[in-house]
C-alpha positions in Angstrom: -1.0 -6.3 29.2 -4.2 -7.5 29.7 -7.3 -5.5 27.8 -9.5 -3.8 30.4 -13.6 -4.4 29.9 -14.4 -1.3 28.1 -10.7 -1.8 25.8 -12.3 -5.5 25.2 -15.6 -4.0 24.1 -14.4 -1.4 21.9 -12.1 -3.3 19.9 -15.3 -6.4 19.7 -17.5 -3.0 18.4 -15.4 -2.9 16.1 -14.5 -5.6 14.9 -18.5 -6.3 14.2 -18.9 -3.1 12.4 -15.8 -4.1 10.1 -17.9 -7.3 8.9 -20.9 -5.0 8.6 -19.3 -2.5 6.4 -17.4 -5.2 4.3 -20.2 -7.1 3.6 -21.7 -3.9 2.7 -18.7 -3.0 0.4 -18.3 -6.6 -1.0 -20.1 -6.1 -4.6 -18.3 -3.5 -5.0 -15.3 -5.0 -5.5 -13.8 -7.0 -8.8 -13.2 -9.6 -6.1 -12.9 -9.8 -2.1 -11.4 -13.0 -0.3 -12.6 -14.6 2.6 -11.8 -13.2 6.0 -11.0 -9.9 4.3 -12.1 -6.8 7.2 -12.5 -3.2 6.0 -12.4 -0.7 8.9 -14.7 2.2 8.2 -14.8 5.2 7.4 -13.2 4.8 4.0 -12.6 6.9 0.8 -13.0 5.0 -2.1 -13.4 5.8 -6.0 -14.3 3.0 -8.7 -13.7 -0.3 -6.5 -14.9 -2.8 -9.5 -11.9 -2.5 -10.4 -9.8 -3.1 -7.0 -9.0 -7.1 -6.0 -8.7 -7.9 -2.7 -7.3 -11.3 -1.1 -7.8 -13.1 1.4 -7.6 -12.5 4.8 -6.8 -8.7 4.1 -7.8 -5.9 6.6 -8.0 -2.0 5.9 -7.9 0.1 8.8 -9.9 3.6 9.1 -9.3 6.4 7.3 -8.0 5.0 4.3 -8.3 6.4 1.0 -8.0 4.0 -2.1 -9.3 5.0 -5.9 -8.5 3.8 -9.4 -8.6 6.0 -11.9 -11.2 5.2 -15.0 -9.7 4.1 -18.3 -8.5 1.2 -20.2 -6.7 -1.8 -17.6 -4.3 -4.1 -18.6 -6.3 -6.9 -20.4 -9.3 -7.0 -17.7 -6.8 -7.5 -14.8 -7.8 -5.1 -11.8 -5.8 -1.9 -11.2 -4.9 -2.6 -7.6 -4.3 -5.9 -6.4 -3.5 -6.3 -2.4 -2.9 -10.5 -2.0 -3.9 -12.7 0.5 -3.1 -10.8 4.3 -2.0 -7.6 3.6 -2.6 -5.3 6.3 -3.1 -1.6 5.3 -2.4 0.8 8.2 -4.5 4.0 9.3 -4.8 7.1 7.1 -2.8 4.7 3.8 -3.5 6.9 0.5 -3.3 4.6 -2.4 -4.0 5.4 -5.8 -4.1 3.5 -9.5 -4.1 4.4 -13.0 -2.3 1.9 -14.5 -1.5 -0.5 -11.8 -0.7 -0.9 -8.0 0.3 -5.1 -6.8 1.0 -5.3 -2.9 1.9 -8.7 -2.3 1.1 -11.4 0.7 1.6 -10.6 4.2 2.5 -7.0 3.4 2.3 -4.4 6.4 1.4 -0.8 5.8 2.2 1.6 8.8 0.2 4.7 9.1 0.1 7.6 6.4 1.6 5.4 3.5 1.4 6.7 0.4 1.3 4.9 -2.8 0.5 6.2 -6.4 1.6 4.6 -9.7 1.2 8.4 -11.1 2.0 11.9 -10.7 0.2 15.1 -11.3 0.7 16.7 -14.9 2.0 20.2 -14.8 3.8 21.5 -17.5 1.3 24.0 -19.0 1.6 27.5 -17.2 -1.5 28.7 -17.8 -3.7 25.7 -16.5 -4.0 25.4 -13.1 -2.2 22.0 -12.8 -5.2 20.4 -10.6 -6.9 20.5 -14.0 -3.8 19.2 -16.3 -4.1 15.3 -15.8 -1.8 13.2 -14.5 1.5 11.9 -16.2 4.5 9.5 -15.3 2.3 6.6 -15.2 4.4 3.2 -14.4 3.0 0.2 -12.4 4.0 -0.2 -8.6 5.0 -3.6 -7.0 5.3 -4.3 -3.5 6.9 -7.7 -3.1 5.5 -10.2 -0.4 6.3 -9.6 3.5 7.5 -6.2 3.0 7.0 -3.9 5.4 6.8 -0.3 4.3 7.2 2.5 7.8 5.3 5.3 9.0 4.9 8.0 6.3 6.5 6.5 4.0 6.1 7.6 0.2 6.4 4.9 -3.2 6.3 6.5 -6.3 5.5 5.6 -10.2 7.6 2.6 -11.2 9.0 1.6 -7.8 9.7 -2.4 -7.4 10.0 -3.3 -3.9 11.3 -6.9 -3.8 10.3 -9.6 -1.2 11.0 -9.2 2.9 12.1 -5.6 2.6 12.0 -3.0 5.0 11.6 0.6 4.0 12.0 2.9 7.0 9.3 5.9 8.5 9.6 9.4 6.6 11.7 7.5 3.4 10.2 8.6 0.0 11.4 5.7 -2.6 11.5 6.9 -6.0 13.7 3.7 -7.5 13.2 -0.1 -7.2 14.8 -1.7 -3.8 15.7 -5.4 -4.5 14.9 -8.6 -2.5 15.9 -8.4 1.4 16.9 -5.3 1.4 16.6 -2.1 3.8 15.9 1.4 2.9 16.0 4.7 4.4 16.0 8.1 3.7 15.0 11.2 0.9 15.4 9.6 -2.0 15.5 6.0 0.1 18.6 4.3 -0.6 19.6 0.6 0.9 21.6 0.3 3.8 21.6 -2.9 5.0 20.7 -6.7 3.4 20.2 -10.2 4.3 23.6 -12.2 3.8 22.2 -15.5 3.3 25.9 -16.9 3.8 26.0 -15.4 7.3 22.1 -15.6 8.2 22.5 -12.1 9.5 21.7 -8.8 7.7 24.5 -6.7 7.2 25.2 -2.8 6.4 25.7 -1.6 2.7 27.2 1.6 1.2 28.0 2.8 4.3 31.3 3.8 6.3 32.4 1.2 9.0 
């Protein structure tokens, strides 16, 4: 459908203040990539230590944070390749350490942390216990990962996957694969023999 004038201009407003505020954001980073767009407003915490590749854009209303401490050998915490597109309202957060690989797509209200809250002692409020269950996070290239959906500490999601809206994924999905559901599970994967992808674990 063709854009209307004032649906042209809005979209050219914003893509102009995008440049503004990334270029604005740029030293920030431990690195940025060319064409990279950062949507504003965003919540951020301790971006030195964030990489961002090419060609990347981060819509509005994102929150993204590492968590101070030690790194693994000077490599950033959160690594989001060459065009990645992270969607509206994406909560992302990194202790130890978050990869999201090329030509990943983020719907709206993902969340992603490589930790959890700490909350074993009774008699501490557990905002103020720490966090524990620290494991990296890897998102494999040209996944897509739905609306709402939740990837917790020490998830591997392998390459061209699809994990569906509302699915909270608390265990590694392998290459070409399909997920769904609370805890996801696959239900479907690419037969490379038939070109087609096919159901799994389920009743015919």
């Amino acid at each position: 459908m063709p854009q209307t004038r004032v649906e042209y201009l809005v979209h050219l407003c914003s893509r102009i203040i995008g440049r503004v505020f990334t270029e604005f954001l740029s030293g920030s980073f431990f690195s940025i990539g060319d064409g990279t767009t950062i949507i504003p407003p965003l919540r951020f915490r301790n971006l030195s230590q964030v990489q961002l590749g090419r060609g990347v854009i981060i819509h509005s209303h994102c929150w993204i944070q590492t968590l101070r401490g030690p790194g693994k050998g000077g490599i950033p915490k959160l690594i989001i390749k060459d065009y990645a597109a992270i969607g509206m309202n994406a909560t992302i957060s990194a202790a130890q350490q978050i990869l999201i690989g090329e030509h990943v797509v983020l719907a709206r209200n993902v969340y992603i942390s490589d930790h959890g809250h700490e909350y074993h002692d009774i008699k501490s409020p557990i905002g103020c216990q720490g966090i524990s269950n620290i494991a990296e996070v890897k998102i494999g290239a040209n996944s897509w990962l739905g609306q709402n959906s939740v990837i917790l500490p020490g998830v591997k999601i392998g390459r061209n996957c699809v994990i569906g809206a509302n699915s909270v994924v608390n265990q590694s999905i392998p290459d070409y694969s399909m997920a769904v559901g609370i805890p996801a599970k696959v239900v479907k994967a690419f037969n490379d023999k038939t070109g087609a992808w096919e159901r799994v674990g389920l009743d015919e």
